[in-house]
N, C-alpha and C positions, 0 to 999 in steps of 0.2 A: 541244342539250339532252341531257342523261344522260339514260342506259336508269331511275336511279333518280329525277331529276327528272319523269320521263314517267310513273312509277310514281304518287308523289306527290301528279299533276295528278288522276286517280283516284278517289283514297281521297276517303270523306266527310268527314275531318278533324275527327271526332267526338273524338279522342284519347285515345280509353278505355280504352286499354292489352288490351283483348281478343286481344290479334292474341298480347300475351305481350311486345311491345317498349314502351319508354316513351312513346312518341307515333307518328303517323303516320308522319314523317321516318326516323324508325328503321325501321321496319317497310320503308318503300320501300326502302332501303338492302340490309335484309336480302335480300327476292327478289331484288334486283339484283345482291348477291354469291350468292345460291344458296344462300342460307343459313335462309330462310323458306317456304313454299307461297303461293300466289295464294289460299288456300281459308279465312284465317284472320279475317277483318273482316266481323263480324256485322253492323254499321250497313250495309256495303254491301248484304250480302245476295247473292242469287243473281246478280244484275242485275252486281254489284262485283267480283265472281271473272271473269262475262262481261268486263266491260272489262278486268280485270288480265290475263285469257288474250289476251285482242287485243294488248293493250300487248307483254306478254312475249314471246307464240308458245307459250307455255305451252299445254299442254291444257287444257281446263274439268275441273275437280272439285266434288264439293260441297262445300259450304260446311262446316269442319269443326265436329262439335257439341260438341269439347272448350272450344272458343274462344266458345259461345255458340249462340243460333240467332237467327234472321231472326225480329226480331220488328215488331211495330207503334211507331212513335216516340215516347216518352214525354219529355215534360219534369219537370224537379223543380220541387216548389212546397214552402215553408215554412210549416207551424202555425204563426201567432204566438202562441199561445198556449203555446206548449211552448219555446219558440227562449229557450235563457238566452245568447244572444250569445258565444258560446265563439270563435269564427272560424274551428276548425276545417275548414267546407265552404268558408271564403273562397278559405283556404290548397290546399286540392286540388283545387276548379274549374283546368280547364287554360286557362278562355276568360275567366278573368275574369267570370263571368257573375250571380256573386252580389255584392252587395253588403251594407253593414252595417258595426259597428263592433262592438269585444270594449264586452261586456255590455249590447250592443243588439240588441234585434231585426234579424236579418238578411231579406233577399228577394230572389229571380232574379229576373232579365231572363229571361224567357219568352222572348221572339224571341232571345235569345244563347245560351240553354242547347240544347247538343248531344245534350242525354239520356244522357253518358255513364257515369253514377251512382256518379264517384269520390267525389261527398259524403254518400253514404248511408253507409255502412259507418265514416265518420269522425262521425259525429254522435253525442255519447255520452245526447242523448234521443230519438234516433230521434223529431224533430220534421221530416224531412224526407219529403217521398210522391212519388210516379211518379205522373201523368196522362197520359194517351195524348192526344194531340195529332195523329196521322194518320188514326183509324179503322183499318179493316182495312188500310190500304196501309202496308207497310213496305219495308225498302233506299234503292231510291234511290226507288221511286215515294212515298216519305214523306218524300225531303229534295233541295233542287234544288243544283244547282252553284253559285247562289248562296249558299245556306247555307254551302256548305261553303268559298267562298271569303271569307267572311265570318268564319268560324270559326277558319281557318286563320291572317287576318291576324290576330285577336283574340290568338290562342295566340302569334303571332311577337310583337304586341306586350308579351303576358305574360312571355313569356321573355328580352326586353331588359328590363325593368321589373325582373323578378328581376334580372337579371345586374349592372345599376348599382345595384342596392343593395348597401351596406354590409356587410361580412361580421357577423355576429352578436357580441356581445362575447363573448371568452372568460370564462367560469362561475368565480368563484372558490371552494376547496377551502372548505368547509363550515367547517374549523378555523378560515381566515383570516375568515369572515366573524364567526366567532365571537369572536375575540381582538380584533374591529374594536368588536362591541359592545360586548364588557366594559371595553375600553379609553371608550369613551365614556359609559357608566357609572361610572368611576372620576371620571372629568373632572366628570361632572354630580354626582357626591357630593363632589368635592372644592370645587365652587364651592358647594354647601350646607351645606359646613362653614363656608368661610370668610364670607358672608354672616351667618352666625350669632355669630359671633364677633367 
């Protein structure tokens, strides 16, 4: 097993980019080329830097407060009253943990949500809230090693899911879609001529 797969085994797999990398996977990568601190995963918390120093050989540092602080585990929950079904938070959950359909009320999976709160700052009615979910206990005494191996495969499943999808169609130039209509406006006035005649 790699110095960054041992990394990896670690992290709480919240995925919420706090660390500065785009998922957990990165982030272990980085200590393990030297290119990150142990001090950077907030969900960890203090307890998190302890294991990454054992891992590494690293020193213990604090926990850095540019990346965040050790706080209590909050999950997201949905107003439905305010939720216009945009899919926005569907699209930035890294766990998959929200469901719902565009222009339908969406809802998390409580037990799947990491509390990582990429879908707050994408919601353009701020129908989405933080509930604490831990009490005072946060890091790891707020999330078990099952969570996090739970989450982790959630996320591996989301990111094969992404990958066998279809690339997106390319966007045609605003002109072409325009000369698309007039053209088919010609056609629908030319069959109402002739109909008339």
């Amino acid at each position: 097993m790699t110095l960054a797969q041992r990394i990896l085994d670690v992290l709480p797999q919240t995925q919420c980019t706090r660390c500065g990398y785009p998922d957990c996977a990165a982030y272990a990568d980085a200590i393990a080329d030297g290119d990150a601190l142990i001090n950077q995963c907030p969900p960890g918390g203090a307890e998190g830097v302890q294991r990454l120093s054992a891992v590494t050989g690293q020193a213990y540092v604090e926990l850095n407060p540019l990346n965040g602080l050790e706080t209590p585990r909050s999950v997201v929950w949905i107003d439905e009253n305010w939720c216009i079904g945009c899919t926005l938070c569907i699209d930035a959950c890294p766990v998959d943990a929200i469901i719902g359909t565009h222009k339908r009320m969406h809802t998390v999976i409580e037990s799947e949500c990491t509390g990582c709160e990429l879908c707050l700052p994408v919601c353009p009615v701020d129908c989405m809230l933080l509930e604490n979910v831990s009490g005072q206990a946060s890091g790891w005494d707020a999330w078990s090693a099952a969570s996090a191996d739970r989450a982790r495969t959630r996320y591996a499943a989301r990111q094969s899911r992404l990958a066998a999808q279809p690339a997106a169609p390319v966007a045609l130039p605003e002109t072409h879609k325009q000369s698309r209509v007039q053209a088919a406006l010609e056609r629908a006035k030319a069959q109402t001529y002739q109909a008339e005649d």
